[in-house]
Every structure is written in structure tokens, then in C-alpha cells.
mmCIF file of the N, C-alpha and C atoms, coordinates in Angstrom:
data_MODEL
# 
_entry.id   MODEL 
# 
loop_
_atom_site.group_PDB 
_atom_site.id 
_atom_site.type_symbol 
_atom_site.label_atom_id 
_atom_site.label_alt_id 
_atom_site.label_comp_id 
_atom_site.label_asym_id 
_atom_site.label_entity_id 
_atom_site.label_seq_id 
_atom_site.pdbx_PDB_ins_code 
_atom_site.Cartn_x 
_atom_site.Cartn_y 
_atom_site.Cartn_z 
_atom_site.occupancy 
_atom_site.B_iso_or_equiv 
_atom_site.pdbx_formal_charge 
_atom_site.auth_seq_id 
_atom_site.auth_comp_id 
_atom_site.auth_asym_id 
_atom_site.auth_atom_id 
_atom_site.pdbx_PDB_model_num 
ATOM 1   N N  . UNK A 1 1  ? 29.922 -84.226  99.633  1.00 0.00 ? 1  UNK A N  1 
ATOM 2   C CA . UNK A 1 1  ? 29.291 -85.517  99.557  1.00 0.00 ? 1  UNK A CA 1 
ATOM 3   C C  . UNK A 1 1  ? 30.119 -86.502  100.367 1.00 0.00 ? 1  UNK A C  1 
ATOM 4   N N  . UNK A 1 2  ? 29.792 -86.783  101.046 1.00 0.00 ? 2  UNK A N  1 
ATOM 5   C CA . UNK A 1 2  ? 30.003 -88.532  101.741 1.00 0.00 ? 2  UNK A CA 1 
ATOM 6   C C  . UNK A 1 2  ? 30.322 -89.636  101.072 1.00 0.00 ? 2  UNK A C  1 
ATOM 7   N N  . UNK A 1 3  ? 31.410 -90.282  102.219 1.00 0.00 ? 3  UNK A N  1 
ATOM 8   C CA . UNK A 1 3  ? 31.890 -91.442  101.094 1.00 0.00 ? 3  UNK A CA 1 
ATOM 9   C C  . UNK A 1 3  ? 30.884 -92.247  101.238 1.00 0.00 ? 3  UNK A C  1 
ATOM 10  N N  . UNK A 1 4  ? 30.648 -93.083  99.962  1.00 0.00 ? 4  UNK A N  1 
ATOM 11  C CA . UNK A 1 4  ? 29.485 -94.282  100.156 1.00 0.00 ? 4  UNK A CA 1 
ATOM 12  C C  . UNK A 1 4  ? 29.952 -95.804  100.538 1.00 0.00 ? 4  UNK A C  1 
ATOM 13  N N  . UNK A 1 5  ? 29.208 -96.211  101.834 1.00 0.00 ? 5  UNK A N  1 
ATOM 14  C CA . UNK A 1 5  ? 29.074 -97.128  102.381 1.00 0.00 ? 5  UNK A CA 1 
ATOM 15  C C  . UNK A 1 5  ? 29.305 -98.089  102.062 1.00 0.00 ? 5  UNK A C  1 
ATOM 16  N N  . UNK A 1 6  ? 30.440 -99.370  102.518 1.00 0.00 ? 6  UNK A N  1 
ATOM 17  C CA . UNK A 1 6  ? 30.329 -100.773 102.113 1.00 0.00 ? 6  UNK A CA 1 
ATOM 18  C C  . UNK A 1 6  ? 29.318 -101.547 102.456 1.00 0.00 ? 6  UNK A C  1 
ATOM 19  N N  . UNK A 1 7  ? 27.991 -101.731 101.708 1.00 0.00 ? 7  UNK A N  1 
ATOM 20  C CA . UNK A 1 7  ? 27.213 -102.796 102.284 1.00 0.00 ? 7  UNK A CA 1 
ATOM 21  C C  . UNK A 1 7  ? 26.929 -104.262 101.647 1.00 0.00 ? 7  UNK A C  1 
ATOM 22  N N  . UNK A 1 8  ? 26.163 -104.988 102.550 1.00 0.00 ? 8  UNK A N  1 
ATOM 23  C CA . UNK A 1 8  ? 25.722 -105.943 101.981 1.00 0.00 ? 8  UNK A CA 1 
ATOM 24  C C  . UNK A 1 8  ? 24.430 -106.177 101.327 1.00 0.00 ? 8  UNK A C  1 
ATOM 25  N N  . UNK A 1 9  ? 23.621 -107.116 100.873 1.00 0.00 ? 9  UNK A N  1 
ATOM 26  C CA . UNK A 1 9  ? 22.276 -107.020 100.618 1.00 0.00 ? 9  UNK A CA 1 
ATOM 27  C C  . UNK A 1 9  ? 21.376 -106.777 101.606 1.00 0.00 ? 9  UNK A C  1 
ATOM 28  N N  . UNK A 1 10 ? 21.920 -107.945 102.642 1.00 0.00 ? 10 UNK A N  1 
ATOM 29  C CA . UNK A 1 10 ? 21.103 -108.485 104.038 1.00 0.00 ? 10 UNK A CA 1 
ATOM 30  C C  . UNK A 1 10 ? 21.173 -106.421 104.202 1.00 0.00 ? 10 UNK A C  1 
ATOM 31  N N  . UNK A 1 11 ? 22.548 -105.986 104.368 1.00 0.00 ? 11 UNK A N  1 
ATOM 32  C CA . UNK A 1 11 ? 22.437 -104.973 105.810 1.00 0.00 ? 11 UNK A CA 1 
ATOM 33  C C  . UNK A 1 11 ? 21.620 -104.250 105.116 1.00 0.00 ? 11 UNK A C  1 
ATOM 34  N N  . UNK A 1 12 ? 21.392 -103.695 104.014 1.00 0.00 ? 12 UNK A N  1 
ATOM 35  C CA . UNK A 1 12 ? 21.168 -102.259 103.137 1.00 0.00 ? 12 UNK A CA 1 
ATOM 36  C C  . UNK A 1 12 ? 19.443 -102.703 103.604 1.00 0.00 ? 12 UNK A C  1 
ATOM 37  N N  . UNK A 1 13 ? 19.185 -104.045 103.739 1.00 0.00 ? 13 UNK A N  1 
ATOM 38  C CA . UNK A 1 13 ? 17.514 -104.733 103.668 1.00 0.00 ? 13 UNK A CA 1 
ATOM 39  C C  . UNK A 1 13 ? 17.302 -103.854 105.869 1.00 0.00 ? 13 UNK A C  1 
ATOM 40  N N  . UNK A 1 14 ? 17.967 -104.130 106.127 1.00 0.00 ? 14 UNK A N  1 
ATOM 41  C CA . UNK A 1 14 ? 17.503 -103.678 107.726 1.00 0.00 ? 14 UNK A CA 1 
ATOM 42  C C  . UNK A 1 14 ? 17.942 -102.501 107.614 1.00 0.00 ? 14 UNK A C  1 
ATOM 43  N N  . UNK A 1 15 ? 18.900 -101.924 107.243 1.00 0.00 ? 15 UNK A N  1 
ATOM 44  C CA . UNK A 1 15 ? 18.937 -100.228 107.089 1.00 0.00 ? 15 UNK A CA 1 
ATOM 45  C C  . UNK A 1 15 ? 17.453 -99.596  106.918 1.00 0.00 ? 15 UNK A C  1 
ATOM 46  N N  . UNK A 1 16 ? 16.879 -100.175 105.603 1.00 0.00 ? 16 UNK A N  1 
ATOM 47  C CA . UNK A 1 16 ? 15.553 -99.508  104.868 1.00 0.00 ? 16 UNK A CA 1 
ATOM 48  C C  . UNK A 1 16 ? 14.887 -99.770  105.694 1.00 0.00 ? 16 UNK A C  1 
ATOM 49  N N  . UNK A 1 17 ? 14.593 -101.096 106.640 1.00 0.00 ? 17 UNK A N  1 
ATOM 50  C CA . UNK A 1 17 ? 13.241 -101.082 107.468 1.00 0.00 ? 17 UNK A CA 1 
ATOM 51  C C  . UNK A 1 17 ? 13.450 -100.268 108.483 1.00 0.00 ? 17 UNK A C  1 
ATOM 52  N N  . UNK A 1 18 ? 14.253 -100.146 109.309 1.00 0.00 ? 18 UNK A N  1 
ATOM 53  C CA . UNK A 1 18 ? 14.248 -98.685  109.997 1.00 0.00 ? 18 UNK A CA 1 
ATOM 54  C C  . UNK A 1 18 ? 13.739 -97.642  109.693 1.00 0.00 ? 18 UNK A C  1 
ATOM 55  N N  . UNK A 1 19 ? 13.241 -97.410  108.504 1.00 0.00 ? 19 UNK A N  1 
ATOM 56  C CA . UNK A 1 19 ? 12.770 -96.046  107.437 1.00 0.00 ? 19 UNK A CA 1 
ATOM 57  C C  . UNK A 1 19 ? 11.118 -96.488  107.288 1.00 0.00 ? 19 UNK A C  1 
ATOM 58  N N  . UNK A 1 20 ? 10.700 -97.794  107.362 1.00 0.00 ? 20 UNK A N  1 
ATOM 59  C CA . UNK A 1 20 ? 9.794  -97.793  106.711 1.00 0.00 ? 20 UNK A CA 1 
ATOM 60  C C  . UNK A 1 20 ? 9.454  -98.781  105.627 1.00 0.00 ? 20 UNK A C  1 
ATOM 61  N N  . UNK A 1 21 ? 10.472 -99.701  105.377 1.00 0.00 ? 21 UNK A N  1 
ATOM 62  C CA . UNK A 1 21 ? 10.107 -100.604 104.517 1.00 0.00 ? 21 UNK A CA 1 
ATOM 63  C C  . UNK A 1 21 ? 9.914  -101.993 104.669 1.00 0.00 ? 21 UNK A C  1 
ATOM 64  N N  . UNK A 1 22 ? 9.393  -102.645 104.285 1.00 0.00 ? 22 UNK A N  1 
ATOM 65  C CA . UNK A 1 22 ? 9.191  -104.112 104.837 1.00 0.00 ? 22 UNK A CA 1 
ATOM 66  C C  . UNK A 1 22 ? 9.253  -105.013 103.514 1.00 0.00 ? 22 UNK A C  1 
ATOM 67  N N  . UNK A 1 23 ? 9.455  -106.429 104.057 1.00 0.00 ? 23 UNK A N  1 
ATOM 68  C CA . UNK A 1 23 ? 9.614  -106.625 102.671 1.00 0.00 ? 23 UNK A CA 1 
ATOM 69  C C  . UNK A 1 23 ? 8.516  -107.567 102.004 1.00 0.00 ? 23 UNK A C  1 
ATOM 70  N N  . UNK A 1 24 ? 8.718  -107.369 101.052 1.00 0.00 ? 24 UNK A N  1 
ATOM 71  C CA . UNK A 1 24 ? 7.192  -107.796 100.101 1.00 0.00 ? 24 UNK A CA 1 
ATOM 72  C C  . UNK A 1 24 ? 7.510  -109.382 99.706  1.00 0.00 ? 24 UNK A C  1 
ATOM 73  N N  . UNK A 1 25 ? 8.176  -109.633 99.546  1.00 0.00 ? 25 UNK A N  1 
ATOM 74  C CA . UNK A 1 25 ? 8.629  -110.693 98.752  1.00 0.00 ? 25 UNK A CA 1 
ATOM 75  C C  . UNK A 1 25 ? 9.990  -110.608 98.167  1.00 0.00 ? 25 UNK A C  1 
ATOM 76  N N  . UNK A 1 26 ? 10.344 -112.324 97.721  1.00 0.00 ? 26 UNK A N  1 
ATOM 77  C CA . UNK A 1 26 ? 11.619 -112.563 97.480  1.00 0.00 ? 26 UNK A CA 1 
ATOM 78  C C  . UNK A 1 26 ? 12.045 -113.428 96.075  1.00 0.00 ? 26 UNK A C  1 
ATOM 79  N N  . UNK A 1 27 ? 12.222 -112.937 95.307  1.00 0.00 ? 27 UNK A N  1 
ATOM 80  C CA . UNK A 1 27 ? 12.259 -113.782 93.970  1.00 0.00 ? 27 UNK A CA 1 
ATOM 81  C C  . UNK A 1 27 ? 13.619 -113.648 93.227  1.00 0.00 ? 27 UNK A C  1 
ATOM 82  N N  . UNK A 1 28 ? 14.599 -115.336 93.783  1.00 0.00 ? 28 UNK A N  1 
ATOM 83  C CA . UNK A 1 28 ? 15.710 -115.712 93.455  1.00 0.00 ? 28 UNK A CA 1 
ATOM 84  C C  . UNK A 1 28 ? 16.181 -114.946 94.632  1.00 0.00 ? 28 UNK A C  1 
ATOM 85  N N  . UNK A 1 29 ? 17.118 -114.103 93.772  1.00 0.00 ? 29 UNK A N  1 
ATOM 86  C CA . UNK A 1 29 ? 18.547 -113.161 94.615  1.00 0.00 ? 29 UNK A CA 1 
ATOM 87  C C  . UNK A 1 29 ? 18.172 -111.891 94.870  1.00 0.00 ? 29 UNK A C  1 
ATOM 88  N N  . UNK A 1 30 ? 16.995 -111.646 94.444  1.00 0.00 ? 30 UNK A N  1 
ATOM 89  C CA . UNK A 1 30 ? 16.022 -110.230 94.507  1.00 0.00 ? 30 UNK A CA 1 
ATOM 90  C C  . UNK A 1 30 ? 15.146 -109.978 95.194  1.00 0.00 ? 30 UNK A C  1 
ATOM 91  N N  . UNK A 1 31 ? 15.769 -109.213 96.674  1.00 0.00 ? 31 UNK A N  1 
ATOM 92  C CA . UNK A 1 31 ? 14.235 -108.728 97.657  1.00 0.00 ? 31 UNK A CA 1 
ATOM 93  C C  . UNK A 1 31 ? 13.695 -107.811 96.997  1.00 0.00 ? 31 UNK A C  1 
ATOM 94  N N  . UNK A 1 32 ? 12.187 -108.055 97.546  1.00 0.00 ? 32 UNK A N  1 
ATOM 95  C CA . UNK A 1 32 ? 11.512 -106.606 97.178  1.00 0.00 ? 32 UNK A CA 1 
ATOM 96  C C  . UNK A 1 32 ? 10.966 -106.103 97.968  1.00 0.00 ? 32 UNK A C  1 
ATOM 97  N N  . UNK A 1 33 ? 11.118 -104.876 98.359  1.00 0.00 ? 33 UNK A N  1 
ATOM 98  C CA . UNK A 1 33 ? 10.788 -104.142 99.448  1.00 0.00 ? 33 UNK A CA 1 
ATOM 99  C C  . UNK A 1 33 ? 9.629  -103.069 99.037  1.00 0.00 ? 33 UNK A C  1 
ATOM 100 N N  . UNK A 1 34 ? 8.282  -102.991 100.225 1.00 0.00 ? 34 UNK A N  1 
ATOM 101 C CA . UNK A 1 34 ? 7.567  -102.053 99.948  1.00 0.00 ? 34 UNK A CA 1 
ATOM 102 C C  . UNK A 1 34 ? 7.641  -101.028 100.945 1.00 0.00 ? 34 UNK A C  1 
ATOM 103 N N  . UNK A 1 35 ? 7.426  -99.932  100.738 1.00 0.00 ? 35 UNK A N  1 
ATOM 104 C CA . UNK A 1 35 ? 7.108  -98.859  101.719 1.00 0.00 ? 35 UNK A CA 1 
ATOM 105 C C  . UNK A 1 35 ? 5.821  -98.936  102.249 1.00 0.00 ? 35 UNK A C  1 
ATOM 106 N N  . UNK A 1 36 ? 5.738  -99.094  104.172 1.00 0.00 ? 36 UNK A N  1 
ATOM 107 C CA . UNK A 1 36 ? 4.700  -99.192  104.502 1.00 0.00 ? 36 UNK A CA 1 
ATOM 108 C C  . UNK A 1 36 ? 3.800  -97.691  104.400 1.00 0.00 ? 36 UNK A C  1 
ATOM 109 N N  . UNK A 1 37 ? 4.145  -96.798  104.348 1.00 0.00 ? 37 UNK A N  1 
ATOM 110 C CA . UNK A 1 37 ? 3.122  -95.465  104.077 1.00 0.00 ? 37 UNK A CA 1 
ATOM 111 C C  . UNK A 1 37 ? 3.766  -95.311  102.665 1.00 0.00 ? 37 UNK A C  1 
ATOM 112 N N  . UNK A 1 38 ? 2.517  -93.632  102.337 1.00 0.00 ? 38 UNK A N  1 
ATOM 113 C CA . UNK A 1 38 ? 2.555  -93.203  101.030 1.00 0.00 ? 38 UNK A CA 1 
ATOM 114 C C  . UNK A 1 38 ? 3.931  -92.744  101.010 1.00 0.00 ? 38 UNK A C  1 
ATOM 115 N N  . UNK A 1 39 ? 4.752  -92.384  99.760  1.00 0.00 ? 39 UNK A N  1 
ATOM 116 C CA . UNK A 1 39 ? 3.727  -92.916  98.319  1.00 0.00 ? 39 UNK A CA 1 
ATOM 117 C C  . UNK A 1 39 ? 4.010  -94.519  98.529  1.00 0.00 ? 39 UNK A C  1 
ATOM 118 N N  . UNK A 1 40 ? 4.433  -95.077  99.426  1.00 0.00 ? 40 UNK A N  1 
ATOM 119 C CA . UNK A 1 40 ? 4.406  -96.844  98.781  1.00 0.00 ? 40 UNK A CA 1 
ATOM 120 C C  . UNK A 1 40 ? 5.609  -97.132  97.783  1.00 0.00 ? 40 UNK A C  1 
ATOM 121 N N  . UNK A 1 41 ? 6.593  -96.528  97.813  1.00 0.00 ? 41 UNK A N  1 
ATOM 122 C CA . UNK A 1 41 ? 7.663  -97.092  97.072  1.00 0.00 ? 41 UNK A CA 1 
ATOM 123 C C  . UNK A 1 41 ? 8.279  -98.176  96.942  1.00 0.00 ? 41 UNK A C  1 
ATOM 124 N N  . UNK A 1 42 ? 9.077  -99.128  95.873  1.00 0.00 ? 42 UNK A N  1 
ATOM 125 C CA . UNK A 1 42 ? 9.084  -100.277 96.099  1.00 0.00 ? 42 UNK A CA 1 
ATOM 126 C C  . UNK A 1 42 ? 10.785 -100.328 95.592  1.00 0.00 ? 42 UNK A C  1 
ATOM 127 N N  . UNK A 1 43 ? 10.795 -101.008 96.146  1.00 0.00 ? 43 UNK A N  1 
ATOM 128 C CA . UNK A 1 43 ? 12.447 -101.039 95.922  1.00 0.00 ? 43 UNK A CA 1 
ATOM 129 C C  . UNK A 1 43 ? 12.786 -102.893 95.697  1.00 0.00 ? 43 UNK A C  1 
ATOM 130 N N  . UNK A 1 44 ? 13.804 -102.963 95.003  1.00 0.00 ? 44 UNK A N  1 
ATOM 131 C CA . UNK A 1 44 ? 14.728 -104.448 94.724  1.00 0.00 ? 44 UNK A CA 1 
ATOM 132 C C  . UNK A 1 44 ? 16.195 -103.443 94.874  1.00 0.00 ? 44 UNK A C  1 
ATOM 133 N N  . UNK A 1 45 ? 16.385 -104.864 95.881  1.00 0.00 ? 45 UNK A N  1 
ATOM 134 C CA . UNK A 1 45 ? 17.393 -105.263 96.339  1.00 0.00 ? 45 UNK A CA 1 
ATOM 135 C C  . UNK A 1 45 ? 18.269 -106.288 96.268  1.00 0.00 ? 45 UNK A C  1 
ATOM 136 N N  . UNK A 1 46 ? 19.254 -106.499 95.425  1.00 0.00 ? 46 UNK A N  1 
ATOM 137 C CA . UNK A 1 46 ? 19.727 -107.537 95.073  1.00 0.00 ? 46 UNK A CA 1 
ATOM 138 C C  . UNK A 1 46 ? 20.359 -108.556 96.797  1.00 0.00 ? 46 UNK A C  1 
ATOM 139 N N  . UNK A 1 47 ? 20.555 -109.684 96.372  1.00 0.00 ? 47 UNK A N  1 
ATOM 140 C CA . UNK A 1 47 ? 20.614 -110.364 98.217  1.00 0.00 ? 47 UNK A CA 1 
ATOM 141 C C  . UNK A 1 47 ? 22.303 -111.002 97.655  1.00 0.00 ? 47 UNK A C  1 
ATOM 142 N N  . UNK A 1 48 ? 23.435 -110.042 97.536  1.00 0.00 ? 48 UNK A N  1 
ATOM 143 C CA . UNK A 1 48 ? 24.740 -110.013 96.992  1.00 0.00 ? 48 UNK A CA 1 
ATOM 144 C C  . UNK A 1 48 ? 25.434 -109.793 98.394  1.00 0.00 ? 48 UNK A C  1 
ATOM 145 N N  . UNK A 1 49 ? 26.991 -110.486 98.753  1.00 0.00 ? 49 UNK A N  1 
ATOM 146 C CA . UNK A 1 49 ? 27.688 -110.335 99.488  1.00 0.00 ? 49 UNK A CA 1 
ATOM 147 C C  . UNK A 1 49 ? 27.886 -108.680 99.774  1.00 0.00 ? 49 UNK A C  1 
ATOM 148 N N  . UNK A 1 50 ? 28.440 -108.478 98.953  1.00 0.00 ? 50 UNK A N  1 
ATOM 149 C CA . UNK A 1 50 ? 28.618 -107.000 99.018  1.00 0.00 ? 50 UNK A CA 1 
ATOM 150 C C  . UNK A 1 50 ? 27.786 -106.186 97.668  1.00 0.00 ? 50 UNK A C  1 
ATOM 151 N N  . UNK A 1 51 ? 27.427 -104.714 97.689  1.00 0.00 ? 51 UNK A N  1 
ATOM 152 C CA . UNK A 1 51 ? 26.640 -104.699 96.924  1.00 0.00 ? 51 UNK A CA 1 
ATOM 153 C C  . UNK A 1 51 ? 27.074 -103.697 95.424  1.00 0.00 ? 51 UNK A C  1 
ATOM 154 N N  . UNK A 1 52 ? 27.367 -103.204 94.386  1.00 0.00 ? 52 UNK A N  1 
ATOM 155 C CA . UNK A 1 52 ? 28.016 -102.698 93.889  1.00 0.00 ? 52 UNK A CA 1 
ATOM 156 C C  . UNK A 1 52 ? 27.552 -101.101 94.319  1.00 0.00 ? 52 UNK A C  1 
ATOM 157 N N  . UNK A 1 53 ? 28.781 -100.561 93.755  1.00 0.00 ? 53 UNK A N  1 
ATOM 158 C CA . UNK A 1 53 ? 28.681 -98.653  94.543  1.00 0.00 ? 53 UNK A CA 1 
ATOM 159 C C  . UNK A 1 53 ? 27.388 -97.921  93.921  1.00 0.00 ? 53 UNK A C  1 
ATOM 160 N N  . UNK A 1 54 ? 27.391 -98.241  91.983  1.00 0.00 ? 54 UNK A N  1 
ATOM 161 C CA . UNK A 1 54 ? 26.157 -97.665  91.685  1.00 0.00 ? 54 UNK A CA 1 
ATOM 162 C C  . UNK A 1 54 ? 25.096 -98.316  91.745  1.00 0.00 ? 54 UNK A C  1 
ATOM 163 N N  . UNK A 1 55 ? 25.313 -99.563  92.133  1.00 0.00 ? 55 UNK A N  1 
ATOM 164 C CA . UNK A 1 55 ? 23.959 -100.219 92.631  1.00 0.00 ? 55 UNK A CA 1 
ATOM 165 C C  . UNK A 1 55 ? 23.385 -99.896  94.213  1.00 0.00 ? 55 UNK A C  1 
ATOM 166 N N  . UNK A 1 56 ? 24.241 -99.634  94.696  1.00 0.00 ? 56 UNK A N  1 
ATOM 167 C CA . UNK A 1 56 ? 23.714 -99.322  95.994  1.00 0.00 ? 56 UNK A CA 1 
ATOM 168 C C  . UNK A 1 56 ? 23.685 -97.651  96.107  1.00 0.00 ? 56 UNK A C  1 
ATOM 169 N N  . UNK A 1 57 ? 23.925 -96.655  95.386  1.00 0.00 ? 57 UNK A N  1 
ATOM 170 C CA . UNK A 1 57 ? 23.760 -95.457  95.543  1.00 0.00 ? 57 UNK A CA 1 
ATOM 171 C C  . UNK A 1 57 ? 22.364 -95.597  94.350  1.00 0.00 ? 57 UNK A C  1 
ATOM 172 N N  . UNK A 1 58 ? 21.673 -96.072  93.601  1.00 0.00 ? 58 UNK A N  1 
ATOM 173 C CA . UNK A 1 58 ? 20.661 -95.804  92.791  1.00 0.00 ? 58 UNK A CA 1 
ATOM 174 C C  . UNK A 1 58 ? 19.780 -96.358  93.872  1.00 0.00 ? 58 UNK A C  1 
ATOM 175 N N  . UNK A 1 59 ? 19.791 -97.539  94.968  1.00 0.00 ? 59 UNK A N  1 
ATOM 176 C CA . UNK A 1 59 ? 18.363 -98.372  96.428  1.00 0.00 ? 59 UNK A CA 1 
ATOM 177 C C  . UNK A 1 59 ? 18.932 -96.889  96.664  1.00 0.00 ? 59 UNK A C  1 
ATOM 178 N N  . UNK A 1 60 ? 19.538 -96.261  97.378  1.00 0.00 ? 60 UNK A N  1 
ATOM 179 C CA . UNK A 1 60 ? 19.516 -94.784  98.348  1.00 0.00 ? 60 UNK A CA 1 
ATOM 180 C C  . UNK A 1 60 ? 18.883 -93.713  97.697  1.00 0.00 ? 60 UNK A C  1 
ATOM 181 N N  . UNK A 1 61 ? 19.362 -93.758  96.393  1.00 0.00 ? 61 UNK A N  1 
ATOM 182 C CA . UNK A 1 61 ? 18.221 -92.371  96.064  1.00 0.00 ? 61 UNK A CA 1 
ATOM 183 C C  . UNK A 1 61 ? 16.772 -92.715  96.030  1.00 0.00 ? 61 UNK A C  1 
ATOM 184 N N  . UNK A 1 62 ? 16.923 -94.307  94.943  1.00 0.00 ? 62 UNK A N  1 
ATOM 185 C CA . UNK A 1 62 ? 14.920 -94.250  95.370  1.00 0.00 ? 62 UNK A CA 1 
ATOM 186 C C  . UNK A 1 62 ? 14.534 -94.329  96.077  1.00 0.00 ? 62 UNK A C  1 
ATOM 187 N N  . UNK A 1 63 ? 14.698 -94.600  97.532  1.00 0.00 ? 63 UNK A N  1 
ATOM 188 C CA . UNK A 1 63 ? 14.238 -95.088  98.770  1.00 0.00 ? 63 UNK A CA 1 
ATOM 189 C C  . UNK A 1 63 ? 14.190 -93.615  99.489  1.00 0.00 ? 63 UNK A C  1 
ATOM 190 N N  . UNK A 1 64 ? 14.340 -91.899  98.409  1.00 0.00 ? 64 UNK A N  1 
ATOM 191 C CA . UNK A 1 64 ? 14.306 -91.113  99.197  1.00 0.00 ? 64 UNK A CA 1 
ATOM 192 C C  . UNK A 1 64 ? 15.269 -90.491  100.360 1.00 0.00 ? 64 UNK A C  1 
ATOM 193 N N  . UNK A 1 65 ? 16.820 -91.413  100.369 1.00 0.00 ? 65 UNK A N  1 
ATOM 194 C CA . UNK A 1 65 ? 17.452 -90.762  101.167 1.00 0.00 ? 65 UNK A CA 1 
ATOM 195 C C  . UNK A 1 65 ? 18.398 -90.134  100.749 1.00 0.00 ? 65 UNK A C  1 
ATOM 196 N N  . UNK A 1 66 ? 19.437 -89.691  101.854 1.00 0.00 ? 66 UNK A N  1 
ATOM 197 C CA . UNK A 1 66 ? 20.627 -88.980  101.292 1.00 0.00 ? 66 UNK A CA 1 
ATOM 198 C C  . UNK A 1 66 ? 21.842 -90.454  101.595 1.00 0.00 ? 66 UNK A C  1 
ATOM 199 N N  . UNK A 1 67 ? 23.236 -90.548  101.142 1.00 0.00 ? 67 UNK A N  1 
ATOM 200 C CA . UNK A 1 67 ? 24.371 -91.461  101.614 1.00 0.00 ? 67 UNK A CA 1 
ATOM 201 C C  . UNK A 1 67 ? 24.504 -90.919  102.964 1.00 0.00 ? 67 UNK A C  1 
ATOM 202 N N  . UNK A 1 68 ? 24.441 -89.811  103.691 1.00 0.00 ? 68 UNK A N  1 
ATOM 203 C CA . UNK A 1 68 ? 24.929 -89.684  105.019 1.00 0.00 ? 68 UNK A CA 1 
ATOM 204 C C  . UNK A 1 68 ? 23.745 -90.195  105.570 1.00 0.00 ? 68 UNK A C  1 
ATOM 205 N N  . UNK A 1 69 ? 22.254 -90.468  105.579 1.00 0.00 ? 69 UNK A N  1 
ATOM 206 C CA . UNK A 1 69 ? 20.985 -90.478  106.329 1.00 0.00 ? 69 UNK A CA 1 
ATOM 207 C C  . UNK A 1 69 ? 21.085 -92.337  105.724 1.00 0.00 ? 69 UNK A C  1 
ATOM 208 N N  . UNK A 1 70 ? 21.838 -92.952  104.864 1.00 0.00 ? 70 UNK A N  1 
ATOM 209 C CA . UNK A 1 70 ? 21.508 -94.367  104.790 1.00 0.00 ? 70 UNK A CA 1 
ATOM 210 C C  . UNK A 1 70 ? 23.033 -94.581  105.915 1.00 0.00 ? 70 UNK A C  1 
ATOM 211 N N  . UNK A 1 71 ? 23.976 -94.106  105.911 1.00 0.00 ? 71 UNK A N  1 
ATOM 212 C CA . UNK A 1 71 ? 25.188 -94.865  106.830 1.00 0.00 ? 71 UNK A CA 1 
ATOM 213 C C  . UNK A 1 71 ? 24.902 -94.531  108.001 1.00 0.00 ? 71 UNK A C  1 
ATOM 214 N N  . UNK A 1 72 ? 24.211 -93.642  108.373 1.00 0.00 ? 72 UNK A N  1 
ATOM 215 C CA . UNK A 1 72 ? 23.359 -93.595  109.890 1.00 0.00 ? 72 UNK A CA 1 
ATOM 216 C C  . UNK A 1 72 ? 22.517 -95.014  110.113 1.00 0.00 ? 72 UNK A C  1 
ATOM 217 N N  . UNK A 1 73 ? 21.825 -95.527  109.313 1.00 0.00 ? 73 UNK A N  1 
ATOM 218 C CA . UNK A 1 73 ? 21.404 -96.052  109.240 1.00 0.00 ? 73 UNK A CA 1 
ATOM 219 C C  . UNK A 1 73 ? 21.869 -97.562  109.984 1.00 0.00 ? 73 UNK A C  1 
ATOM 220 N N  . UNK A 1 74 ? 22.648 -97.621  108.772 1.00 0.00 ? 74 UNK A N  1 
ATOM 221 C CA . UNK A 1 74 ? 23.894 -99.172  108.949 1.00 0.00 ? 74 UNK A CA 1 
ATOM 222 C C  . UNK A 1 74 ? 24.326 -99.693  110.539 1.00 0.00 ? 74 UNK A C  1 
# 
């Protein structure tokens, strides 16, 4: 396993649209991101300087990826 990534809210938000996600809306400190094809997954994203490790490894698994296929990403 791969070490996991220092990100921010902003970056982890343009990581995902590279994949497919756009964002739906924004309520407070919380993006919400939809998947433009099926299944349509929806993800929140907290909009935090940096983002916590199991908070940002639980957006990578639902969003369907692996930690090495999101730091490609970054």
C-alpha cells in the first residue's frame, strides 16, 4: 500500500474532476460532488486547509479509486 497523500480540499476537488466529477453544489465548508456518468456517485468534500488521513482515504475509496490512482491524480 502507498503512502497517503497530503491534500487539501480545493486539490482532492480537481483531482476527482479529472475522473469525472463535477461539482453539484456547495453548502458552508462542504462541496458536493456528483459523478457525471453511472452510477452517479456523490461525494462531500470538506473545503479544509489540509484534509484529515481518514477523511481523505474514506473521498478515495467512495469515489472508486485506489491511493496510488488518486496521487496520480494530484
Amino acid at each position: 500500500m502507498s503512502k497517503l497523500p497530503v491534500a487539501s480540499g480545493q486539490e482532492a476537488v480537481r483531482a476527482l474532476k479529472k475522473v469525472g466529477y463535477l461539482v453539484d453544489h456547495q453548502t458552508g465548508s462542504h462541496i458536493i460532488l456528483r459523478q457525471s456518468d453511472p452510477p452517479y456517485r456523490r461525494l462531500t468534500v470538506p473545503h479544509h486547509t489540509e484534509l484529515a488521513k481518514g477523511t481523505l482515504r474514506s473521498i478515495i475509496r467512495q469515489a472508486g479509486l485506489t491511493v496510488e490512482e488518486f496521487s496520480a491524480l494530484l
